[in-house]
CHARMM-style PDB file with segment names, atoms N, HN, CA, C and O in Angstrom:
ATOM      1  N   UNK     1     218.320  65.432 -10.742  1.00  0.00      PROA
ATOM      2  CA  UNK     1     218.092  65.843  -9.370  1.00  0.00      PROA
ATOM      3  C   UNK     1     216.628  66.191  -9.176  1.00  0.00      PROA
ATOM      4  O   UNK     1     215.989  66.687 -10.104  1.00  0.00      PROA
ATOM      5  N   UNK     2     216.057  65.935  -7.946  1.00  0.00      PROA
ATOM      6  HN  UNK     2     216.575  65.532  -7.192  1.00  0.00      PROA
ATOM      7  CA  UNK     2     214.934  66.218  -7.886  1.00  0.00      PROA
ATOM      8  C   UNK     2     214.748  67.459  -7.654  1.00  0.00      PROA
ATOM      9  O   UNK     2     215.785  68.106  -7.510  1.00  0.00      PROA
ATOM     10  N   UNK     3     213.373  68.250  -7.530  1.00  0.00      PROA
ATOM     11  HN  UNK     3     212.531  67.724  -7.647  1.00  0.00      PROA
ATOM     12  CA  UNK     3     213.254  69.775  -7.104  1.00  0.00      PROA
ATOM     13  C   UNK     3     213.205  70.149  -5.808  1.00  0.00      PROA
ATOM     14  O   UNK     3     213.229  71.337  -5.488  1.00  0.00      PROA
ATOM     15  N   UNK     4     213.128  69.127  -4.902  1.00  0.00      PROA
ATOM     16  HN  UNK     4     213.109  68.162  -5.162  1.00  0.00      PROA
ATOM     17  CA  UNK     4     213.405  69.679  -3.280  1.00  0.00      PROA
ATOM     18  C   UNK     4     214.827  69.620  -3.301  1.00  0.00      PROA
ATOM     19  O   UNK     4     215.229  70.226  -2.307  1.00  0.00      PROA
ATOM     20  N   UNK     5     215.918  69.105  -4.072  1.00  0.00      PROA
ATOM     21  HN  UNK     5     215.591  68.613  -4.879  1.00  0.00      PROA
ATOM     22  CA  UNK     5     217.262  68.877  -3.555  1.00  0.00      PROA
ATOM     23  C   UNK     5     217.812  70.135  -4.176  1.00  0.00      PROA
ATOM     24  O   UNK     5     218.653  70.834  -3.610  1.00  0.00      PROA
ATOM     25  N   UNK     6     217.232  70.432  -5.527  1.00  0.00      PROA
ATOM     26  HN  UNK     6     216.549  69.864  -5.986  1.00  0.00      PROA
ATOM     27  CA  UNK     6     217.704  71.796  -6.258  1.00  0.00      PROA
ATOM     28  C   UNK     6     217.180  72.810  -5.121  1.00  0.00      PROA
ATOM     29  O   UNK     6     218.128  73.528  -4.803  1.00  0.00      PROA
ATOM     30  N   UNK     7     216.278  73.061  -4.552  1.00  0.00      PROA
ATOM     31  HN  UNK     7     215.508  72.478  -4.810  1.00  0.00      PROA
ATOM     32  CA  UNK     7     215.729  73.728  -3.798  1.00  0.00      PROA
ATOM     33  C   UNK     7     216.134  74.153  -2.546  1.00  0.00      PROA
ATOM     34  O   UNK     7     216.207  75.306  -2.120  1.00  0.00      PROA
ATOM     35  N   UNK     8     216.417  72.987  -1.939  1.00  0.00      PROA
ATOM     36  HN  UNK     8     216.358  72.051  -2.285  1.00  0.00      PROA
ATOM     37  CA  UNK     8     217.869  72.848  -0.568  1.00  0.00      PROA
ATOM     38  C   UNK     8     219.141  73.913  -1.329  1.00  0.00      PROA
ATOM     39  O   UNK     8     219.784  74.897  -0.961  1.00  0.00      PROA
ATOM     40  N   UNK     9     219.059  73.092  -2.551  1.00  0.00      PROA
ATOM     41  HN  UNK     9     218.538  72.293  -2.850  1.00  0.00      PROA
ATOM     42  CA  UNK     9     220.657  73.687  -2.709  1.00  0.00      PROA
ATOM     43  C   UNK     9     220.963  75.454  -2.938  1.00  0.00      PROA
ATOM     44  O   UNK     9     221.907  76.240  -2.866  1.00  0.00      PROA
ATOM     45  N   UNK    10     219.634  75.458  -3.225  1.00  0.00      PROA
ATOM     46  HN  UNK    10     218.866  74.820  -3.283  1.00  0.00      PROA
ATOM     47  CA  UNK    10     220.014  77.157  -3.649  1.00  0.00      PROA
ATOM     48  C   UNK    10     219.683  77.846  -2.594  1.00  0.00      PROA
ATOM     49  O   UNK    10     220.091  79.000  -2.462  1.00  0.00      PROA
ATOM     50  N   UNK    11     218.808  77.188  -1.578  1.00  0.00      PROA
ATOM     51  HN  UNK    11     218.477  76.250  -1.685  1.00  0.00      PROA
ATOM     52  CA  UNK    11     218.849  77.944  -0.143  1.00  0.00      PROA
ATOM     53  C   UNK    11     220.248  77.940   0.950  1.00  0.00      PROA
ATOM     54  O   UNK    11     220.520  78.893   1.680  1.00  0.00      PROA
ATOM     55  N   UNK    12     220.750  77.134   0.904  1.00  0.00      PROA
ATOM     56  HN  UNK    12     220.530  76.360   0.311  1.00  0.00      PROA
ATOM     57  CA  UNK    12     221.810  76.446   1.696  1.00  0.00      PROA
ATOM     58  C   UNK    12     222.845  77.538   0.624  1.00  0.00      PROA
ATOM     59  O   UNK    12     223.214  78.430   1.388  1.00  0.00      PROA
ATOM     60  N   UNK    13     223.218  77.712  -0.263  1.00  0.00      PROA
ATOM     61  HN  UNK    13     222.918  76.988  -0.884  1.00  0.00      PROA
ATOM     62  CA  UNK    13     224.392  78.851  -1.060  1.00  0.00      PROA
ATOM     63  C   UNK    13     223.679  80.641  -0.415  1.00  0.00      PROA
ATOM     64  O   UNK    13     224.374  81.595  -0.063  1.00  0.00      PROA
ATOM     65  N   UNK    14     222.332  80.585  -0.448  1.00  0.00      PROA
ATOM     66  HN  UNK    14     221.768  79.810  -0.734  1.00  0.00      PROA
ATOM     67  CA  UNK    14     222.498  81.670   0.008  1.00  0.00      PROA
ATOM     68  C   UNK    14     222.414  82.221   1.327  1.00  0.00      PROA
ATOM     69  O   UNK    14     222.444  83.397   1.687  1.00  0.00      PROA
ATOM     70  N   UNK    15     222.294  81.076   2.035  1.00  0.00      PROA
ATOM     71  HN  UNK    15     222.270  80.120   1.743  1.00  0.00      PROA
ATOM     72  CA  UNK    15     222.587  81.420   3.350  1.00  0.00      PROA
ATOM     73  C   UNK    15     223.919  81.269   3.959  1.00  0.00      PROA
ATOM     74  O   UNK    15     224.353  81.627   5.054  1.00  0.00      PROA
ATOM     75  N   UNK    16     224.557  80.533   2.783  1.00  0.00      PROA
ATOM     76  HN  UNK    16     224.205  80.242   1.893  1.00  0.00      PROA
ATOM     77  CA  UNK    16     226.635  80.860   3.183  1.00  0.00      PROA
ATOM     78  C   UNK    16     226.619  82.050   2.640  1.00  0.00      PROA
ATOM     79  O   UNK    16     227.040  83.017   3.275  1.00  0.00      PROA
ATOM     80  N   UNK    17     226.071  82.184   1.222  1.00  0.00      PROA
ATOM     81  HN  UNK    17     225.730  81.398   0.706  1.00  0.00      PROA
ATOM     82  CA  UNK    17     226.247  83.533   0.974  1.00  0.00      PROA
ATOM     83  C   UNK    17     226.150  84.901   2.080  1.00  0.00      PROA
ATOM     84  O   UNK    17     226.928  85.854   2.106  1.00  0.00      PROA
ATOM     85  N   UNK    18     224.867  84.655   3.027  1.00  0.00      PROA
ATOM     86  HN  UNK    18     224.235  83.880   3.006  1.00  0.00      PROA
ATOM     87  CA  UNK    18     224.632  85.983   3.398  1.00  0.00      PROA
ATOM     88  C   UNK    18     224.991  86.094   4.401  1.00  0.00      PROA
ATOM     89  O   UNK    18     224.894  87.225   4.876  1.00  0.00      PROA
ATOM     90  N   UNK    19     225.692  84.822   5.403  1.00  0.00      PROA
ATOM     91  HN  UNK    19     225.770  83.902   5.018  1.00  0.00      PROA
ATOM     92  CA  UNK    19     226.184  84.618   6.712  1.00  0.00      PROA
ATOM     93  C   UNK    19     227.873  85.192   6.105  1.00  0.00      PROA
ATOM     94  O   UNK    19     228.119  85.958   7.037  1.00  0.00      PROA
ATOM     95  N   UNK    20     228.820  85.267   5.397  1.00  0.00      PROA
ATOM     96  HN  UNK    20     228.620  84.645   4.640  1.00  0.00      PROA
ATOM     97  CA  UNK    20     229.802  85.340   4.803  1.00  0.00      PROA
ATOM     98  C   UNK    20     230.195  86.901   4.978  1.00  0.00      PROA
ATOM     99  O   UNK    20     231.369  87.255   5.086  1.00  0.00      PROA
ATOM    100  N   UNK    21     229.088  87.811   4.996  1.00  0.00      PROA
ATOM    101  HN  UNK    21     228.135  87.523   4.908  1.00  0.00      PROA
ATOM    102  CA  UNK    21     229.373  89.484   4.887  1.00  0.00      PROA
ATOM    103  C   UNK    21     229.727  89.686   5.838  1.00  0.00      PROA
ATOM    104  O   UNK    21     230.746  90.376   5.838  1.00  0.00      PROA
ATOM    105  N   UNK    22     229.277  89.334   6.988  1.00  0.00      PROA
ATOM    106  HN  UNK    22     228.449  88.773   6.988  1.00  0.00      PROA
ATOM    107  CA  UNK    22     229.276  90.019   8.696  1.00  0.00      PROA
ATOM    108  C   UNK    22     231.040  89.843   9.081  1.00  0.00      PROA
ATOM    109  O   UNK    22     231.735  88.929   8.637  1.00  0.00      PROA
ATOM    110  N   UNK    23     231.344  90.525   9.649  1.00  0.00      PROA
ATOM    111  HN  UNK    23     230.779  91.267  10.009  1.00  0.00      PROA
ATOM    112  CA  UNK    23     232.663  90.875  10.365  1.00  0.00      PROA
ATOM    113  C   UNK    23     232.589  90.914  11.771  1.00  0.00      PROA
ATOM    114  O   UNK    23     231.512  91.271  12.249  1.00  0.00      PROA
ATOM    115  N   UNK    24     233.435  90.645  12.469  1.00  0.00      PROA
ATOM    116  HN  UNK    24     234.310  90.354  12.081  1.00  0.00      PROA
ATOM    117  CA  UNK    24     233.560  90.866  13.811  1.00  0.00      PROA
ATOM    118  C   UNK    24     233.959  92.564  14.318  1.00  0.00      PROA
ATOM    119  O   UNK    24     234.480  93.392  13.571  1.00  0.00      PROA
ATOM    120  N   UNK    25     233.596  92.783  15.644  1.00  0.00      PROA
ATOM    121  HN  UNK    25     233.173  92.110  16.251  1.00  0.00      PROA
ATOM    122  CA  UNK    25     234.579  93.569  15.990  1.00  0.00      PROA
ATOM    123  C   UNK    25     235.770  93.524  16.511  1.00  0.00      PROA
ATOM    124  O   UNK    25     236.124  92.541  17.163  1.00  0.00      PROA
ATOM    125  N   UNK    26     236.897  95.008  16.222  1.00  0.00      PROA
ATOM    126  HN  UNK    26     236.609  95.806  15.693  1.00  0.00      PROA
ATOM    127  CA  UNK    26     238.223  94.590  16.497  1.00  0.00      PROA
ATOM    128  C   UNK    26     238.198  95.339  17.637  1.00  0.00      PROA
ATOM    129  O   UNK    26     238.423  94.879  18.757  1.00  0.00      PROA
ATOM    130  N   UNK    27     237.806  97.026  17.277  1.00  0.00      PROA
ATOM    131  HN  UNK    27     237.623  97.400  16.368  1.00  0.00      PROA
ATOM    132  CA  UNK    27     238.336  97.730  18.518  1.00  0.00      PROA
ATOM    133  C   UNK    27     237.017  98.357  18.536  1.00  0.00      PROA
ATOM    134  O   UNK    27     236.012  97.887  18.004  1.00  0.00      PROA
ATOM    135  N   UNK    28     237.126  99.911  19.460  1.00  0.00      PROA
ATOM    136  HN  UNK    28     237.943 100.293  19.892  1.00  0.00      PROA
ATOM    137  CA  UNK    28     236.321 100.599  19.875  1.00  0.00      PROA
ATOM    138  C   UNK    28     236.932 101.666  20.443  1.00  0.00      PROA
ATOM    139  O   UNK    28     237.759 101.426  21.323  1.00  0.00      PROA
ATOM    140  N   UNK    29     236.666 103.039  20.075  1.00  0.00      PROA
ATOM    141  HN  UNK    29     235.994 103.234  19.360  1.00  0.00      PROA
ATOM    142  CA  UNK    29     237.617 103.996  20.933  1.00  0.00      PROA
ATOM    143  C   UNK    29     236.505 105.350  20.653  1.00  0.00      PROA
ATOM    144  O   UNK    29     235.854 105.313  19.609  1.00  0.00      PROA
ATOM    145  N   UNK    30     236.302 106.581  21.646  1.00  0.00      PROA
ATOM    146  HN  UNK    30     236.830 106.611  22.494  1.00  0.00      PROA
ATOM    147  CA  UNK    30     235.826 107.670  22.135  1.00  0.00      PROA
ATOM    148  C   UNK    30     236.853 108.820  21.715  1.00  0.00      PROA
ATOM    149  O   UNK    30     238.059 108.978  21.904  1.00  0.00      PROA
ATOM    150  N   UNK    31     235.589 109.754  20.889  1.00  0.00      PROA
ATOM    151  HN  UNK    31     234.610 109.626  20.736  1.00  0.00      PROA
ATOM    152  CA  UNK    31     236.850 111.136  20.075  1.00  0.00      PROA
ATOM    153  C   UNK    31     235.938 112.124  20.360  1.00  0.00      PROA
ATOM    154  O   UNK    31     235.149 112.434  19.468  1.00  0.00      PROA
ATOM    155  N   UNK    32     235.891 112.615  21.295  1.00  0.00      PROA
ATOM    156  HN  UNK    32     236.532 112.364  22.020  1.00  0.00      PROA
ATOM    157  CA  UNK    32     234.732 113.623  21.906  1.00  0.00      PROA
ATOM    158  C   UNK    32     233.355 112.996  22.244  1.00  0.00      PROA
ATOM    159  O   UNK    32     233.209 112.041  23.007  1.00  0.00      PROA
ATOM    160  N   UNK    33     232.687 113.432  21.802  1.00  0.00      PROA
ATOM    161  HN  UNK    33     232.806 114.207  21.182  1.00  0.00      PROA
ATOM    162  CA  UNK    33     231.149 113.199  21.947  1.00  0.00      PROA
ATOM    163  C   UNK    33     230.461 111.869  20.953  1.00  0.00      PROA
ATOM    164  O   UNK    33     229.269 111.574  20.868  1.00  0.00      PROA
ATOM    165  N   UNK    34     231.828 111.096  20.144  1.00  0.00      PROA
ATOM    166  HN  UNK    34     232.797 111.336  20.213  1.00  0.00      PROA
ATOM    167  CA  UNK    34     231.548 110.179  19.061  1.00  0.00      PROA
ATOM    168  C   UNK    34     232.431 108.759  19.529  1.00  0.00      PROA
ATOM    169  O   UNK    34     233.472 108.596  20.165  1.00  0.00      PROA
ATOM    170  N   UNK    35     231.487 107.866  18.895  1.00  0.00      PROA
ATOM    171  HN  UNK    35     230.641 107.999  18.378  1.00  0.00      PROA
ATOM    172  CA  UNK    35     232.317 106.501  19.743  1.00  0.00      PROA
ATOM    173  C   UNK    35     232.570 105.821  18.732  1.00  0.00      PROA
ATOM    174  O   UNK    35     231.512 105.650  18.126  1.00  0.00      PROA
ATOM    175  N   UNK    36     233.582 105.238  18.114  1.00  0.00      PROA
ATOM    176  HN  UNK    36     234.441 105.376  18.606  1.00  0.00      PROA
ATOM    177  CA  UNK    36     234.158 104.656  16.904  1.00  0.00      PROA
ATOM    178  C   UNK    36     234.252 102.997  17.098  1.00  0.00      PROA
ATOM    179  O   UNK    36     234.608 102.356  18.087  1.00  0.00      PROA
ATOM    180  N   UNK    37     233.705 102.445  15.505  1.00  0.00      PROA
ATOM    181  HN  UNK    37     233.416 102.966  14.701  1.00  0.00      PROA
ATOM    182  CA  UNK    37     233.547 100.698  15.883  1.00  0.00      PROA
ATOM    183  C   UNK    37     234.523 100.436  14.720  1.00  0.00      PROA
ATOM    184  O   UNK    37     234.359 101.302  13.861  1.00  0.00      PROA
ATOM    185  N   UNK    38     235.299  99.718  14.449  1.00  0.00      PROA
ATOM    186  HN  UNK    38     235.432  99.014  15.147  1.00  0.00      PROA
ATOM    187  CA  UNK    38     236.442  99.045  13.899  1.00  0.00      PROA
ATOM    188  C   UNK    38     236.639  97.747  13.882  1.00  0.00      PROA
ATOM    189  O   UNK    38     237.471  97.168  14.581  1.00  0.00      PROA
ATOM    190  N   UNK    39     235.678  97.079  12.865  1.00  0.00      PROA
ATOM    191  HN  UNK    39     235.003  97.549  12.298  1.00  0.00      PROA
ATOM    192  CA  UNK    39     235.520  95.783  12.193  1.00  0.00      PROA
ATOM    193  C   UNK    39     236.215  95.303  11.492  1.00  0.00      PROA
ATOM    194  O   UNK    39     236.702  95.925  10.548  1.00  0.00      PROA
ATOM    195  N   UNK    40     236.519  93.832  11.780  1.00  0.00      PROA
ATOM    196  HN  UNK    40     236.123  93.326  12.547  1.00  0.00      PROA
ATOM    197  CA  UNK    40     237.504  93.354  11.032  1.00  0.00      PROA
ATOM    198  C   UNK    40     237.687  93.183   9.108  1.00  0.00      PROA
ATOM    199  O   UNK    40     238.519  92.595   8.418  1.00  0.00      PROA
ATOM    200  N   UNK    41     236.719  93.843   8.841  1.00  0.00      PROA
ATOM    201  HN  UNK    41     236.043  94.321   9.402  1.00  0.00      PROA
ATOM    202  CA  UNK    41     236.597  93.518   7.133  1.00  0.00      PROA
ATOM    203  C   UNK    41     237.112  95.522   6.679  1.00  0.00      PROA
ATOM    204  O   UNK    41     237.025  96.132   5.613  1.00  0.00      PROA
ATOM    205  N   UNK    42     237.675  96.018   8.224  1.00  0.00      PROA
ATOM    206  HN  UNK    42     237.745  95.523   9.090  1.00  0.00      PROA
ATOM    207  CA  UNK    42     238.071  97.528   7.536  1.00  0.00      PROA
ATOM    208  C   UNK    42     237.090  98.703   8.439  1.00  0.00      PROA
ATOM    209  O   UNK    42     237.422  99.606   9.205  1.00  0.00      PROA
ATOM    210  N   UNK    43     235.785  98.238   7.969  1.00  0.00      PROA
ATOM    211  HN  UNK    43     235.515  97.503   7.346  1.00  0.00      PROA
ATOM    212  CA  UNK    43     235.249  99.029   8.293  1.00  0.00      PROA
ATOM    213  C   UNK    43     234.954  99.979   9.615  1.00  0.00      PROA
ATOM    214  O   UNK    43     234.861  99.607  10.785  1.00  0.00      PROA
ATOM    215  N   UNK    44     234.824 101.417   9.039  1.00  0.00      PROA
ATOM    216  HN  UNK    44     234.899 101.719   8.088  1.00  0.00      PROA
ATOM    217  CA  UNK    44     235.104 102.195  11.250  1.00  0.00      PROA
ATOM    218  C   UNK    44     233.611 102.551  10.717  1.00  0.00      PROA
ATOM    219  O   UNK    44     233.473 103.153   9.652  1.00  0.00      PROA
ATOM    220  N   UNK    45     232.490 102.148  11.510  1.00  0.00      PROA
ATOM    221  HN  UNK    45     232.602 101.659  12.375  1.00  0.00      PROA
ATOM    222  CA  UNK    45     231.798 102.942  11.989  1.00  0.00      PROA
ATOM    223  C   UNK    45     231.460 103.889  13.347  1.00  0.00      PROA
ATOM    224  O   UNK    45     231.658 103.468  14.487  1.00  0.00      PROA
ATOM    225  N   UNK    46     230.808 105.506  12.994  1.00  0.00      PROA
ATOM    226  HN  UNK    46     230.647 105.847  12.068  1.00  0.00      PROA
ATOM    227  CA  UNK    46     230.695 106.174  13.899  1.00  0.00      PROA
ATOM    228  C   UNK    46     228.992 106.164  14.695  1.00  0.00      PROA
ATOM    229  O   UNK    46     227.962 106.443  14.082  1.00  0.00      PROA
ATOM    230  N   UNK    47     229.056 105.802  16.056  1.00  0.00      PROA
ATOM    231  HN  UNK    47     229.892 105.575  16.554  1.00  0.00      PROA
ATOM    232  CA  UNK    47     227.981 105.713  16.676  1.00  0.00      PROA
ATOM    233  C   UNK    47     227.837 106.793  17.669  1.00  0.00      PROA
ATOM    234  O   UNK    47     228.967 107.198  17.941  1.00  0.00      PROA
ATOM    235  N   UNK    48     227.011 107.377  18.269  1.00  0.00      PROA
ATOM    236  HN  UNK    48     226.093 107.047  18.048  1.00  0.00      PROA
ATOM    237  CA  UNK    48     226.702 108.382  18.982  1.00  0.00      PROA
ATOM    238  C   UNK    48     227.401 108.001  20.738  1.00  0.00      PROA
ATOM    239  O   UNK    48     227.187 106.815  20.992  1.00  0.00      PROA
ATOM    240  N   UNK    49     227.935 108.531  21.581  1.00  0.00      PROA
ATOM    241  HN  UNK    49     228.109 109.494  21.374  1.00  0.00      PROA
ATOM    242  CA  UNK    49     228.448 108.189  22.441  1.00  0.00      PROA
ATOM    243  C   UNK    49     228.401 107.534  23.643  1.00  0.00      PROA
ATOM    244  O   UNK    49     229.315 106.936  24.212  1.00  0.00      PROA
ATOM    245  N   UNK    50     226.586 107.786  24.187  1.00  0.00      PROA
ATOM    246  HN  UNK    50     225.843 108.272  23.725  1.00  0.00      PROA
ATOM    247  CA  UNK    50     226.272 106.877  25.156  1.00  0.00      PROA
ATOM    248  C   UNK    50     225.574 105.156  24.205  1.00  0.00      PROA
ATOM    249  O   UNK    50     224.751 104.346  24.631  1.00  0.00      PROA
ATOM    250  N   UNK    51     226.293 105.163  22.940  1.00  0.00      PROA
ATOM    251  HN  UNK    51     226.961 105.821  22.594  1.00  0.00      PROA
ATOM    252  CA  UNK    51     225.388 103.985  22.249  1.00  0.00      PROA
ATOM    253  C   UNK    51     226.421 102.833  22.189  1.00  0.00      PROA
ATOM    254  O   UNK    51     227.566 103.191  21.913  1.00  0.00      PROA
ATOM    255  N   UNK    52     226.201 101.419  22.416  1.00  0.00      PROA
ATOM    256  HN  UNK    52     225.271 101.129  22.640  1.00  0.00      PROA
ATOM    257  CA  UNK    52     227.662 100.418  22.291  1.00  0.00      PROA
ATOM    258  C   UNK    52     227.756 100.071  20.946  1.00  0.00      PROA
ATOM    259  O   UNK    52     226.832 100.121  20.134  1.00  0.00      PROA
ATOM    260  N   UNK    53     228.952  99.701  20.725  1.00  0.00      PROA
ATOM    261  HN  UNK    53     229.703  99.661  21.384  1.00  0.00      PROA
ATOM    262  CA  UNK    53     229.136  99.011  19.320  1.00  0.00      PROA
ATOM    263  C   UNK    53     228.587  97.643  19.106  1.00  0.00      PROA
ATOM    264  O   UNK    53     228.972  96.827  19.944  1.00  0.00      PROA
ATOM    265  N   UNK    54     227.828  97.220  18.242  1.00  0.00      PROA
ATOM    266  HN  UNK    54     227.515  97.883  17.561  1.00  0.00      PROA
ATOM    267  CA  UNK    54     227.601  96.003  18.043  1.00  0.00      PROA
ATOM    268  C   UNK    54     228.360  94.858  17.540  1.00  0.00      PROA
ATOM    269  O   UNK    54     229.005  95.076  16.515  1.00  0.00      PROA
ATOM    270  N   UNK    55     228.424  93.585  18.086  1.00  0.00      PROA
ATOM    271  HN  UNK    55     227.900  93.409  18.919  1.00  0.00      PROA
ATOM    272  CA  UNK    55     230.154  92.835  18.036  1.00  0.00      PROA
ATOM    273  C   UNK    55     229.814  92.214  16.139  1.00  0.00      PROA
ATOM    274  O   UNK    55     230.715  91.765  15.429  1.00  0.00      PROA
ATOM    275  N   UNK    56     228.668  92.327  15.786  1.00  0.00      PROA
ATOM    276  HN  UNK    56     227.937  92.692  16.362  1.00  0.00      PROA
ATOM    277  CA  UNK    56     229.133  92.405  13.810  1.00  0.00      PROA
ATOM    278  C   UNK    56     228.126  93.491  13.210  1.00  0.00      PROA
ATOM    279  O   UNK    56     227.126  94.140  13.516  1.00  0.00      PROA
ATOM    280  N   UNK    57     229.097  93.258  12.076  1.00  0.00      PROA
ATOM    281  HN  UNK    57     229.909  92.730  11.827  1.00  0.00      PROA
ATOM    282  CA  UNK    57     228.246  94.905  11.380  1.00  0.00      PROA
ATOM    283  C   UNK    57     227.489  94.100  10.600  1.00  0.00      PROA
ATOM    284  OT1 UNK    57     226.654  94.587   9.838  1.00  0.00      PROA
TER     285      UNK     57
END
């Protein structure tokens, strides 16, 4: 193989690689003064209340 194709190739794995982490959002819900984000890979993050959730973590 040549070294631009090895070169493609290990860029192209880590950009499935690093596109692969992100999750969507599921929900979103308000618990006083705190606004809760609930991504589909599990994760709840807590954001401050006038702030929106972002649709991937």
């Amino acid at each position: 193989m040549s070294k631009k194709i090895k070169i493609s190739l290990v860029m192209l794995l880590l950009f499935i690689s690093s596109t692969a982490f992100a999750s969507v959002l599921m929900s979103q819900w308000t618990e006083g003064t705190s606004r809760f984000c609930k991504y589909s890979d599990g994760e709840v993050v807590e954001i401050s209340f006038g702030s929106t959730c972002s649709s991937t973590n």
